[in-house]
C-alpha positions as CSV (number, residue, x, y, z in Angstrom):
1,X,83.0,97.5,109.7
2,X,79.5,98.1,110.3
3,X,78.0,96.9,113.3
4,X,74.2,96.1,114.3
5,X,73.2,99.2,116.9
6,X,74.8,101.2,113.4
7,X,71.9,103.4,111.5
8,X,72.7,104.5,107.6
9,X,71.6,107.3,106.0
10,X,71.7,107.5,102.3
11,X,70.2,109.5,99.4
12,X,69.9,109.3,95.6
13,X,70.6,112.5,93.6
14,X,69.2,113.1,90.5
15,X,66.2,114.6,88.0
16,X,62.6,112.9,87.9
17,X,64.0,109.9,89.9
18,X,61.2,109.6,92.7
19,X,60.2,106.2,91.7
20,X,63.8,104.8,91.4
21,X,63.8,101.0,92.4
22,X,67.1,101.7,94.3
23,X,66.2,103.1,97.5
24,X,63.7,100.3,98.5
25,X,66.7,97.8,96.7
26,X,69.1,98.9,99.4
27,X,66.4,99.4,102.2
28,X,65.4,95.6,101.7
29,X,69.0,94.6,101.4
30,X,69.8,96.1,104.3
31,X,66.9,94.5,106.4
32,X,68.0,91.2,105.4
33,X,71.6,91.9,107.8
34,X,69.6,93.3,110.8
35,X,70.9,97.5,110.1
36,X,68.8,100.2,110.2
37,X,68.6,102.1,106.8
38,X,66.7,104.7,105.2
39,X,67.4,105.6,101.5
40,X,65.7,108.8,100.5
41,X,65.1,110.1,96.7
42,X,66.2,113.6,96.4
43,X,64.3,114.6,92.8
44,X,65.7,117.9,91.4
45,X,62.4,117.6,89.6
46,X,60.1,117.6,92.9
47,X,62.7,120.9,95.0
48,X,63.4,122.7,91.8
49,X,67.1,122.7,91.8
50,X,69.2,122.6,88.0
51,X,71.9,119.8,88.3
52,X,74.5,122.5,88.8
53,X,73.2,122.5,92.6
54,X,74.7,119.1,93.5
55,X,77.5,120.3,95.4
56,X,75.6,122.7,97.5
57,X,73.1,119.6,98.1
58,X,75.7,116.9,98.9
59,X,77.2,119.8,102.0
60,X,73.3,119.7,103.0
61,X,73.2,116.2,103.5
62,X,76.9,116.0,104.9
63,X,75.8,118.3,107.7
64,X,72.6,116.6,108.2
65,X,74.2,113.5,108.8
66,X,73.9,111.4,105.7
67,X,76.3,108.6,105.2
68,X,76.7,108.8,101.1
69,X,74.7,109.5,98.1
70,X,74.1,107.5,94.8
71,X,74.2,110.2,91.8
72,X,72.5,109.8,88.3
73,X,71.3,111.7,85.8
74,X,72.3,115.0,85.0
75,X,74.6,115.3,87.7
76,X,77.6,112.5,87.0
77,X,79.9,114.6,85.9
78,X,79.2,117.4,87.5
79,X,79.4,116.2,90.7
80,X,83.2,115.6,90.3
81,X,84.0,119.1,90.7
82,X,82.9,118.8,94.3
83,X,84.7,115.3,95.5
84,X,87.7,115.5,97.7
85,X,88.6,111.9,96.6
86,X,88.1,110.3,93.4
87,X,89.0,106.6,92.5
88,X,91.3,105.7,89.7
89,X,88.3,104.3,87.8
90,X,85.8,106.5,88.7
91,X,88.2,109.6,87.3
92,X,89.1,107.8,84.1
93,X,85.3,107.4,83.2
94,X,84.7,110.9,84.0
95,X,81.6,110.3,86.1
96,X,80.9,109.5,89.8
97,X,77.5,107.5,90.7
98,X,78.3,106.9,94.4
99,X,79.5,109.0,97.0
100,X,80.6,108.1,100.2
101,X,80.8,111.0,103.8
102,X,83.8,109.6,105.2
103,X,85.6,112.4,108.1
104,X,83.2,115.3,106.4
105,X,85.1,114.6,102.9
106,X,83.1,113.6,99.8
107,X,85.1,110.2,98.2
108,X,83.7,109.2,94.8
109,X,83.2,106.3,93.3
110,X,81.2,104.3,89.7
111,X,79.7,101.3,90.4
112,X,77.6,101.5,87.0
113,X,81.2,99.9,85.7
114,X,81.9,97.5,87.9
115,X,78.1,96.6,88.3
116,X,78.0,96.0,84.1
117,X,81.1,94.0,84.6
118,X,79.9,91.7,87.1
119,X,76.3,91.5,85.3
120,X,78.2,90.4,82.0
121,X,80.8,87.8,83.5
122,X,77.8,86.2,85.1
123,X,75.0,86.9,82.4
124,X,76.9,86.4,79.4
125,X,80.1,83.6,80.3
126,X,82.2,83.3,77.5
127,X,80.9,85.6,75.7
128,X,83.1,86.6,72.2
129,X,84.4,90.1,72.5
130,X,86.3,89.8,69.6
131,X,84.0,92.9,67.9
132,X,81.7,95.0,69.9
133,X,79.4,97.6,69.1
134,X,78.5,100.1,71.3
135,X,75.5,102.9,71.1
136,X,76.0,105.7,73.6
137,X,79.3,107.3,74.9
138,X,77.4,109.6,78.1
139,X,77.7,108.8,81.5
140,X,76.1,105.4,81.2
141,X,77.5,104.6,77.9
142,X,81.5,105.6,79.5
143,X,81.0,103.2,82.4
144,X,79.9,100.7,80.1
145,X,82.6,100.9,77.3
146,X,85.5,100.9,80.1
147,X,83.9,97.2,81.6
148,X,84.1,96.2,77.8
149,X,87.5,96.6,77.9
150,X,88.3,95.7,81.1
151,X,86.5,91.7,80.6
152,X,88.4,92.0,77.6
153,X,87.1,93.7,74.2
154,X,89.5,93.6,71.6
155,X,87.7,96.2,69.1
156,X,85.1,98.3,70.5
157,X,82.8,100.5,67.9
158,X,81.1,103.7,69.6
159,X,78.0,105.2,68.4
160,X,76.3,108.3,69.5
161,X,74.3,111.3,68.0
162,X,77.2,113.2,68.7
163,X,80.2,111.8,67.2
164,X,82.6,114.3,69.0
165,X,81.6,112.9,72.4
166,X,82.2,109.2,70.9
167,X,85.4,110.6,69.2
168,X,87.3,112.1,72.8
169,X,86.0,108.9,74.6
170,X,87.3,106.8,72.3
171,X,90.2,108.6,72.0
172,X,90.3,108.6,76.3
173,X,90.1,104.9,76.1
174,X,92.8,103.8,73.1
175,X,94.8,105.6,75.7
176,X,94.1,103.6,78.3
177,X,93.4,100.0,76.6
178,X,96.6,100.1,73.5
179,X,96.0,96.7,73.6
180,X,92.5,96.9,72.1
181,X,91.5,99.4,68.9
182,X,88.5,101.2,70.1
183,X,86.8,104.1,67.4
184,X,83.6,106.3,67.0
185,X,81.7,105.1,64.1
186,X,79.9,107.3,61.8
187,X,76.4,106.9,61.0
188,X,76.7,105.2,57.4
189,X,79.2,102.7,58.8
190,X,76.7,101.2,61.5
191,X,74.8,98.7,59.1
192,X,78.3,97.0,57.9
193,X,79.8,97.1,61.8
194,X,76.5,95.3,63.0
195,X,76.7,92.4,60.8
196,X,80.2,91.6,61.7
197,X,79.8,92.0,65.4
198,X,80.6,89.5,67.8
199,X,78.2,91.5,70.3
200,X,75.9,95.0,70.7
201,X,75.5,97.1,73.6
202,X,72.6,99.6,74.0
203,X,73.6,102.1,76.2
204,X,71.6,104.5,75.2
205,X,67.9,105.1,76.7
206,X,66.0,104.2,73.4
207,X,63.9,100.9,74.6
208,X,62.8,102.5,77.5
209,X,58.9,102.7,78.3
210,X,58.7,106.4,77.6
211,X,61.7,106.7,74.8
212,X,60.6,103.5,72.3
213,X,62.3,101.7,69.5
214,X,65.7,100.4,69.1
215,X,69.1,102.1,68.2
216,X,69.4,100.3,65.2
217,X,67.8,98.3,62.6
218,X,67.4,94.9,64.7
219,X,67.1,93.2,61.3
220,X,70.5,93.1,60.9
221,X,71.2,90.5,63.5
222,X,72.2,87.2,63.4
223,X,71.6,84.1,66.0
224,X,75.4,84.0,66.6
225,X,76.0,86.7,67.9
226,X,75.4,88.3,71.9
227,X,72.9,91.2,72.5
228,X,73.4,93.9,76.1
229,X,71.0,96.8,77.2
230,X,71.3,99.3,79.5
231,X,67.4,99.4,79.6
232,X,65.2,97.6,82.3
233,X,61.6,99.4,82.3
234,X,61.3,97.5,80.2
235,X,63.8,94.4,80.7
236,X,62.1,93.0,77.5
237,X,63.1,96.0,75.4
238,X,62.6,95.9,71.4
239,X,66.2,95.0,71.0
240,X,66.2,92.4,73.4
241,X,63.3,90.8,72.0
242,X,64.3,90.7,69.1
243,X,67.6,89.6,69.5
244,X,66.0,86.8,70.9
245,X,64.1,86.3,68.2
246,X,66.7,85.6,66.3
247,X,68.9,83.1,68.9
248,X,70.8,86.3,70.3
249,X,72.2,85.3,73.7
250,X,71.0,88.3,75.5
251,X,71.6,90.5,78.3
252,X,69.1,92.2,79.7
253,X,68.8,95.9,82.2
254,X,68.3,95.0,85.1
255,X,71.9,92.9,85.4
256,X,73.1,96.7,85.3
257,X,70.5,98.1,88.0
258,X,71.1,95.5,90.1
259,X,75.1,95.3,90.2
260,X,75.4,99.1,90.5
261,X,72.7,98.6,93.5
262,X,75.0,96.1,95.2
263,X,78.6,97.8,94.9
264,X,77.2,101.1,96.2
265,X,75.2,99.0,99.4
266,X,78.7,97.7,99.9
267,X,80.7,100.9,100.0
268,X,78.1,102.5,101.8
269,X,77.8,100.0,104.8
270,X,81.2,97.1,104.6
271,X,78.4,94.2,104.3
272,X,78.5,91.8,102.0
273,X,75.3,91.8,99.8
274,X,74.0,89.0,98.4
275,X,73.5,89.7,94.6
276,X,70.6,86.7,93.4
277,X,68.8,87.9,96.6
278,X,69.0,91.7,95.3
279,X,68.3,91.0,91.9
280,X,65.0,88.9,93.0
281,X,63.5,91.6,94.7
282,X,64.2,93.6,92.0
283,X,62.4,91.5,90.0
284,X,59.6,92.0,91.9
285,X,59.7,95.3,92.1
286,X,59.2,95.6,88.3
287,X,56.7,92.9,88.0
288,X,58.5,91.3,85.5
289,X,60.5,87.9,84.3
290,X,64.1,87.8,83.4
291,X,64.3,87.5,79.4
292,X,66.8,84.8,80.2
293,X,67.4,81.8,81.8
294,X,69.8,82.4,85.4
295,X,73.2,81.7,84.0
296,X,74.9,83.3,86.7
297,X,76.5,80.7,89.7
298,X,77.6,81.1,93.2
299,X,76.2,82.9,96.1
300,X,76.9,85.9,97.7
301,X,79.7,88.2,97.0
């Protein structure tokens, strides 16, 4: 367990992510149980360095003394190839967001699933996952489809640009989950599998303040049905709005940030976040209002 003369050291791998809302998430998280912590960006963007340089950068850190690493964007998957440890999950997905230095070994872990599955039990209780649609099947979008079937999907629907990479996850995951039938769509089929969803996901990173629009024709949403997205700059993304429009209960971003935010702060350091505290500040971080009413109850976790 961690103790209070204790000092953490973490970093966040990753391209163009020198204004990530994580490190000052964990840093203010941190200050709230009395530890010294220091979370520091390392943008491939800003030292030059290709993805493929993530193992050579996580030795750096080792032998500079860092504690663990969060990893994003392009590296996920790569990074696997340089873990001594993987978890069950974390393997099955295919991609590793959180690295811990434990006895100069490298132990990976997601917390992008089990962050999405704890924003979803508490954002969206009781929500019908008799039929969900899914756009994106990449690193975000694999996390995302296995906490769908994990809270229970019974027919997932992938969509993605490239319908080979939705076809082998898919195929990953009816392996997996037999219980539940789980399928890459085609293109033409999306309008007819929209209509008679119980729920969509967007997990893809259309929405987002520099990437615009929606994944699919919003007009084909009804009031009955739940609305998730992986997006929270902004949280009120075209798809959530309007969803909401329409009497979507919706789901917005920032559940996802935040829950990824407070599984990694608790492998990294054995404290117990508390989740409404970290989701606040992230909330003022961004300036911006939920695009739904608190449904979540309890404290900490």
């Amino acid at each position: 367990m961690s103790t209070l003369n204790e000092s953490f050291l973490i970093g966040l791998i990753g391209d163009g992510i020198t204004e990530s809302l994580t490190p000052p998430m964990h840093e203010r998280e941190a200050d709230h149980h009395g530890v010294r912590y220091l979370y520091r960006p390392v943008d491939l963007a800003k030292i030059n360095r290709p993805g493929a340089d993530v193992g050579e950068l996580l030795r750096a850190g080792r032998d500079l003394g860092f504690n663990g690493f969060n990893i994003t964007h392009p590296c996920k998957q790569i990074v696997m190839d340089h873990l001594d440890e993987v978890a069950p999950q974390a393997a099955a997905i295919g991609a590793v967001n959180t690295v811990l230095v434990r006895d100069d070994k490298f132990i990976g872990y997601n917390t992008d699933c089990s962050g999405f599955t704890e924003g979803f039990r508490g954002g969206l209780p009781g929500a019908n996952l008799d039929r969900v649609v899914q756009f994106g099947s990449g690193g975000a979008g694999s996390a995302v489809a296995e906490a769908l079937l994990a809270v229970g999907a019974q027919r997932l629907d992938l969509v993605d640009v490239d319908v080979a990479r939705a076809a082998q996850r898919a195929a990953a995951l009816s392996g997996r989950y037999p219980g539940a039938v789980v399928g890459a769509v085609e293109p033409d089929q999306v309008p007819e599998l929209v209509i008679g969803a119980s729920g969509v996901v967007n997990a893809t990173p259309v929405g987002m303040h520099h990437h615009p629009g929606t994944p699919f024709d919003t007009a084909l949403l009804n009031g009955g049905q739940w609305v998730a997205d992986v997006v929270y700059l902004p949280l009120a993304t075209e798809l959530v709005t309007a969803a909401k429009t329409v009497g979507c209960q919706v789901l917005d971003g920032g559940h996802m940030a935040v829950g990824q935010a407070v599984d990694a702060f608790r492998l990294f350091t054995d404290l117990n976040p508390d989740r409404h505290r970290m989701r606040d500040h992230f909330l003022s971080l961004t300036g911006q209002s939920p695009v739904a009413p608190a449904q979540e109850s309890g404290g900490a976790r």
